[in-house]
PAVEXKE-574833 format. One record per atom (N, C-alpha, C): residue in one letter; x, y, z. Coordinates in steps of 0.001 Angstrom, whole numbers, padded with zeros to 6 digits, always signed. Each point is the difference from the previous one (the first is absolute). Layout:
# residues N
AXYZ...
//
This chain:
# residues 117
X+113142+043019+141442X-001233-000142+000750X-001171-000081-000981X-001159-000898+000156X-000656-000211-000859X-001294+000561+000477X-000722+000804-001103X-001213+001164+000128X-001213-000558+000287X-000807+000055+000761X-001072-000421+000708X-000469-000225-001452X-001464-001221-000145X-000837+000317-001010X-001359+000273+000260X-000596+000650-001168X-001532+000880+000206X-000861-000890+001243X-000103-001319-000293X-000621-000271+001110X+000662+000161+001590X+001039-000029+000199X+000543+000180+001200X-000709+001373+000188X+000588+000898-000634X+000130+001341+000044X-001992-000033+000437X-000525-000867-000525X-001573+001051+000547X-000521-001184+000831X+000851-000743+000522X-000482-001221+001137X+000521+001199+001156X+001014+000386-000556X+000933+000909+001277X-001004+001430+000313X-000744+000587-000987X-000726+000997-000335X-001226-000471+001283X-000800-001017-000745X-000998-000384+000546X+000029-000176+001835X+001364-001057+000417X-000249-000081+001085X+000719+001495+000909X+000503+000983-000783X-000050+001355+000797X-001020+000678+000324X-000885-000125-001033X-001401+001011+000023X-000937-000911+000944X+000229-001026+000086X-000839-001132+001078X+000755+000420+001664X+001071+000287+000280X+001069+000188+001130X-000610+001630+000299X-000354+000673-001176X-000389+001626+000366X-001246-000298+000497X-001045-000793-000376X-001653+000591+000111X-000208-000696+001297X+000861-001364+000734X-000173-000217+001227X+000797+000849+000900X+000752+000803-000581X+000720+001008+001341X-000719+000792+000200X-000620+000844-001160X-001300+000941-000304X-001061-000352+001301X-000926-001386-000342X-000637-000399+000982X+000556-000333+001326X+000540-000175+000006X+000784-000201+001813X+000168+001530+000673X+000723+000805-001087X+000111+001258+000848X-001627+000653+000520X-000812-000249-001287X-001594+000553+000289X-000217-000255+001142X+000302-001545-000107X-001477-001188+001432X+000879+000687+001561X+001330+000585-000314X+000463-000005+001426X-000009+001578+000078X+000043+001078-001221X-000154+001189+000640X-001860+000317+000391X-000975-000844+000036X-000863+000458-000254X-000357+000226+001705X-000452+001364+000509X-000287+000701+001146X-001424-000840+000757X-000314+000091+001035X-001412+000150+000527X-000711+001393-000916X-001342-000623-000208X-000619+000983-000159X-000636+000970+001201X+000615+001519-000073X-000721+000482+001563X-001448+000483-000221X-000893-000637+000812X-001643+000731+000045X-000226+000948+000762X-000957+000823-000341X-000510+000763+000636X-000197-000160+001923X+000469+000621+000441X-000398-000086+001460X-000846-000260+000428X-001112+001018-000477X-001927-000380+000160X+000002-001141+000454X+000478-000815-001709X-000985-001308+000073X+000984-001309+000520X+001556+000359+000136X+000234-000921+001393X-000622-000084+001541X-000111+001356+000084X-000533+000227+001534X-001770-000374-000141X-000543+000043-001252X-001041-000420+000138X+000285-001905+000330X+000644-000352-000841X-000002-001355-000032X+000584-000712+001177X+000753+000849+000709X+000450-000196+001185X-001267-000264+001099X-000358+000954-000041X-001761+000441+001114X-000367-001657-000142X-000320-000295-001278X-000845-001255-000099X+000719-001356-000037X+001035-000120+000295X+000926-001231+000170X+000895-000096+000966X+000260-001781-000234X+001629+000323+001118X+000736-001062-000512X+001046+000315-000434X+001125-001022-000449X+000845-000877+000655X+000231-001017+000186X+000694-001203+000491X+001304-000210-000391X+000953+000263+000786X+001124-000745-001072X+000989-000889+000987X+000938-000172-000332X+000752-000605+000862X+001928+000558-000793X+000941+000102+001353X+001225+000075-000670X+000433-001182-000581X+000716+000129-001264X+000760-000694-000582X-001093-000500-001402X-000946+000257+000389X-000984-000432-000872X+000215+000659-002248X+000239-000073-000732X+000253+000356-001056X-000606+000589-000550X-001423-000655-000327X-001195+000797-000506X-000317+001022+000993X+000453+000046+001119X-000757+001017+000960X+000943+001358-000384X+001030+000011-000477X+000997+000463-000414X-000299+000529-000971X-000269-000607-001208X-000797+000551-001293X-001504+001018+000382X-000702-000700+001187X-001035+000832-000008X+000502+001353+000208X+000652+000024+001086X+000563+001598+000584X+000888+000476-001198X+000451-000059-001218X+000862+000676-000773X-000916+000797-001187X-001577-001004+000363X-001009+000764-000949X-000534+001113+000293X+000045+000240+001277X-000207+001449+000827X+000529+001076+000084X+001760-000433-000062X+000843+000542-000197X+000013+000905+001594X+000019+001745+000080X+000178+000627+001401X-001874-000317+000619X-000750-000047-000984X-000808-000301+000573X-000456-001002+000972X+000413-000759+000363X+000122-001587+000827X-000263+000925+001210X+000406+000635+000621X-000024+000059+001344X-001424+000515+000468X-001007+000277-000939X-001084+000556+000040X-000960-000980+000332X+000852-001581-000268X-001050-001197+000072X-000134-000646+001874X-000614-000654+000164X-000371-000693+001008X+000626-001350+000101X+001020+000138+000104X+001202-001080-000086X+000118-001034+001541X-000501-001280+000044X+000451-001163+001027X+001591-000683-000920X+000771-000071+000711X+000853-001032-000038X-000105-000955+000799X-000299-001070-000314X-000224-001455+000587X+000995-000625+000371X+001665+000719-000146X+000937-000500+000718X+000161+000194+001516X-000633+001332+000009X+000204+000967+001177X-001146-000137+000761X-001171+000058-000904X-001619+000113+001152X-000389-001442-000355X+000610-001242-000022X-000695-001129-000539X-001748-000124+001091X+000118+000133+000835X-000974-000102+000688X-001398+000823-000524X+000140+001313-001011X-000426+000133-000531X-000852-000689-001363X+001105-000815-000369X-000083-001173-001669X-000582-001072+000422X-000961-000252+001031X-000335-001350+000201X-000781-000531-001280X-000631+000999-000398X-000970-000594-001530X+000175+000228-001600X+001408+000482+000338X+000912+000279-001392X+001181-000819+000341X-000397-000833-001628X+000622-001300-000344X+001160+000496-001316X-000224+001011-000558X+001098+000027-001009X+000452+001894+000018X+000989+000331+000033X+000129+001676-000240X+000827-000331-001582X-000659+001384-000668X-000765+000893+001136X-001322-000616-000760X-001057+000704+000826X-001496+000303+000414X-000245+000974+000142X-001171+000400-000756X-000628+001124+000503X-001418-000499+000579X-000224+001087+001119X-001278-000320+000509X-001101+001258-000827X-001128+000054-000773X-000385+000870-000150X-001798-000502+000055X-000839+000718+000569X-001388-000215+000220X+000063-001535+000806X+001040-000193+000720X+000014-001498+001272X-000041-000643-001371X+000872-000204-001013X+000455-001352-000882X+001081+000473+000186X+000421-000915-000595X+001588+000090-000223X-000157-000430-001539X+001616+000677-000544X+000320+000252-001504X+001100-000546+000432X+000462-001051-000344X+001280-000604-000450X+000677+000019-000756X+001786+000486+000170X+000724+000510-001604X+000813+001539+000414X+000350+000052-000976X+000695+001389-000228X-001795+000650-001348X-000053+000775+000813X-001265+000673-001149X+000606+001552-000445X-000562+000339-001136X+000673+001412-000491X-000801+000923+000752X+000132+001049-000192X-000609+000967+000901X-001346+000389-000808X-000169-000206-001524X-001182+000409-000868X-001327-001009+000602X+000941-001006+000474X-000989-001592+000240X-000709+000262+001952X+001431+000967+000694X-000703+000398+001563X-001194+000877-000530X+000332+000845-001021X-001144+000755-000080X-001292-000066-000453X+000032-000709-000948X-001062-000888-000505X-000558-001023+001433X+000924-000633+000764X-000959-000662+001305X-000575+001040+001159X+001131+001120-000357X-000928+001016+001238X-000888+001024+000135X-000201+000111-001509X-000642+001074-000670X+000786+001508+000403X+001277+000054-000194X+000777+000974+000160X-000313+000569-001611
//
């Protein structure tokens, strides 16, 4: 059997340590949690908004995982269920806050900054 040579040996090196630092990052991006906030200032941000979403929707999905147990504190329409409600919401989610609407998945630093929470 004939013995690898130096370059094999650190082509073989190289693309292991390349195979580790994307498993590294994959495990990060998928263990990484909701961040949970303070109650206060959901229920404050709650008071001053109301969120739109619709089932099946993806981003609406992402919004609620940024809340984490906090979500239920929000003022939640589903536009699958109350469409009669959504006559003037064109994309979920939406937030309604001061009669605009915010379109998107927004972080919760960005509700607070629009609601003065």
């Amino acid at each position: 059997m004939k013995r690898p040579t130096k370059k094999q040996i650190k082509s073989n090196i190289i693309t292991l340590a390349i195979i580790i630092i994307i498993l590294i990052i994959a495990i990060l991006a998928l263990s990484k949690k909701p961040v949970e906030t303070d109650e206060k200032e959901i229920k404050c941000i709650a008071s001053k908004t109301t969120l739109y979403t619709q089932l099946g929707c993806h981003a609406c999905e992402s919004q609620r995982e940024l809340f984490g147990n906090n979500y239920k504190y929000l003022n939640v329409i589903d536009c699958w269920y109350e469409r009669d409600k959504c006559n003037e919401i064109e994309y979920t989610p939406t937030w309604i806050i001061n009669q605009e609407k915010v379109v998107g998945v927004q972080t919760i630093e960005k509700l607070k900054e629009l609601t003065g929470c």
